[in-house]
C-alpha angles and dihedrals in degrees: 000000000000093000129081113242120245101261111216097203138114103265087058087086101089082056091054092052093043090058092041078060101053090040085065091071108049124093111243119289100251088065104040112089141237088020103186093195139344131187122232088264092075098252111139135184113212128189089263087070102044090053095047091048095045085048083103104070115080111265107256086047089052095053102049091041086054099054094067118086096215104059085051100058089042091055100042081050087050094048104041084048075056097043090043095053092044087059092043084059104046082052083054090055089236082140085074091071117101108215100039087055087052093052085044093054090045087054090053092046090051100065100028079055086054097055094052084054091054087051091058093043084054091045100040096057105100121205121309081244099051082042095053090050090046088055087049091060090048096056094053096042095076105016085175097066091066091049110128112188121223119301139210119204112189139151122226139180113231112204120186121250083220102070116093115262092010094160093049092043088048093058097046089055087051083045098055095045093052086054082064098280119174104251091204101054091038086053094054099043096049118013114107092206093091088185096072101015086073086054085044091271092304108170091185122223115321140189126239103268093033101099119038118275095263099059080034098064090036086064106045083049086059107090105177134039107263088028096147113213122223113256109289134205124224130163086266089056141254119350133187106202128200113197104221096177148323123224137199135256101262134170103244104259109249093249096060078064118031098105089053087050104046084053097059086041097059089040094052090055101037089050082046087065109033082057084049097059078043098057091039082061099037088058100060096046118128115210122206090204086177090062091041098055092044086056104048090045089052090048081052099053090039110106109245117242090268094050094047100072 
């Protein structure tokens, strides 16, 4: 299930108080709308609820998660047993204590803080234009970050040292391709590496170190497209290779990765001024070193939980 389960332990309090908080602002549950199931105490969890709380998948996986009745129903169960147990705190008073209101205002902080971030974020994207040019700068900046080295792509047929007869079963194959036997169908009938044997035994382009030094060699020693390799022995058994093309090392042309681009783009400057807000912050902090001291020397004469018993 998508969703995380609804933990029963000691540490869940700050999230019923964080929920007692947010209760407080909504209006009663006779007047809010699309409510999804409420108890006979008249909590209630609204769509409203189910969607904020679902905010942090990504957002294919929340829609598809959505969509299903089921884990609707499961989440709005999971959130009003939440929502049930908060008010059952605040009517236990477990709002008086200090340090659990403090957790439960940090935790209020935390995602009203968030939602500033994201503002900035939305502030801070330029143009798609101005992005685009951005991404641009980026990409000629350090050419060498888009090299690709030269590259082998190649099919082969892997046959299992453990047949009987491999060696034998391995040259007729070679036999019959270089009659003019179709590689593709040959790969999928016989080769034991079901990865590639489904693609025709396609291996894809390839760098030099990529494939053990065997294979390796099999190949370099390959000049033309369609050149067929004697049978070869590797540690995963007996391989008849076809070479389909090289290619050279290249730079990756800015297109093939423009969309990667424009996204780190938009992230850099979206993290520049989001450590901006920060610093401007940062810079009119008062600290009450005293109290801080005074702090830090009495945690380091408090037993820790192992000496205390």
């Amino acid at each position: 299930m998508f969703f995380l389960r609804f933990p029963i332990r000691s540490n869940f309090a700050p999230f019923l108080f964080l929920l007692v908080f947010w209760c407080t602002y909504s209006a009663s549950a006779q007047a809010r709308t699309g409510i999804l199931a409420e108890s006979p105490q008249g909590v209630s969890i609204d769509l409203s609820d189910v969607e904020a709380d679902a905010r942090r998948l990504p957002d294919v996986t929340r829609r598809a998660a959505l969509s299903r009745e089921p884990n609707v129903k499961e989440q709005a169960t999971a959130l009003l047993v939440r929502r049930v147990m908060a008010a059952q705190a605040k009517a236990q008073q477990f709002d008086k204590d200090p340090v659990l209101a403090a957790e439960v205002q940090i935790a209020v902080d935390r995602v009203l803080a968030d939602a500033v971030l994201k503002d900035i974020d939305r502030k801070s994207r330029p143009s798609d234009t101005e992005l685009l040019r951005y991404a641009r700068t980026l990409y000629d900046a350090e050419p060498e970050r888009f090299n690709v080295p030269a590259q082998t792509r190649a099919r082969h047929i892997l046959i299992p040292r453990s047949l009987p007869d491999a060696g034998a079963k391995a040259e007729d194959i070679r036999k019959q391709l270089l009659n003019g036997g179709n590689f593709e169908q040959l790969a999928q009938q016989h080769s034991t590496d079901y990865g590639s044997a489904a693609k025709g035994g396609d291996l894809g382009f390839f760098s030099k170190g990529a494939m053990v030094p065997e294979f390796e060699a099999a190949v370099d020693a390959l000049k033309m497209p369609g050149d067929l390799s004697p049978v070869v022995s590797t540690q995963f058994g007996l391989h008849i290779i076809r070479l389909e093309a090289r290619r050279a090392a290249q730079k990756r042309p800015f297109d093939e990765l423009r969309d990667t681009l424009v996204n780190q783009a938009a992230n850099s400057l979206a993290n520049e001024a989001r450590q901006k807000a920060i610093e401007a912050i940062r810079a009119d902090i008062k600290y009450h070193d005293a109290v801080i001291k005074e702090f830090a020397q009495r945690q380091g004469q408090t037993p820790g939980p192992a000496n205390s018993r």
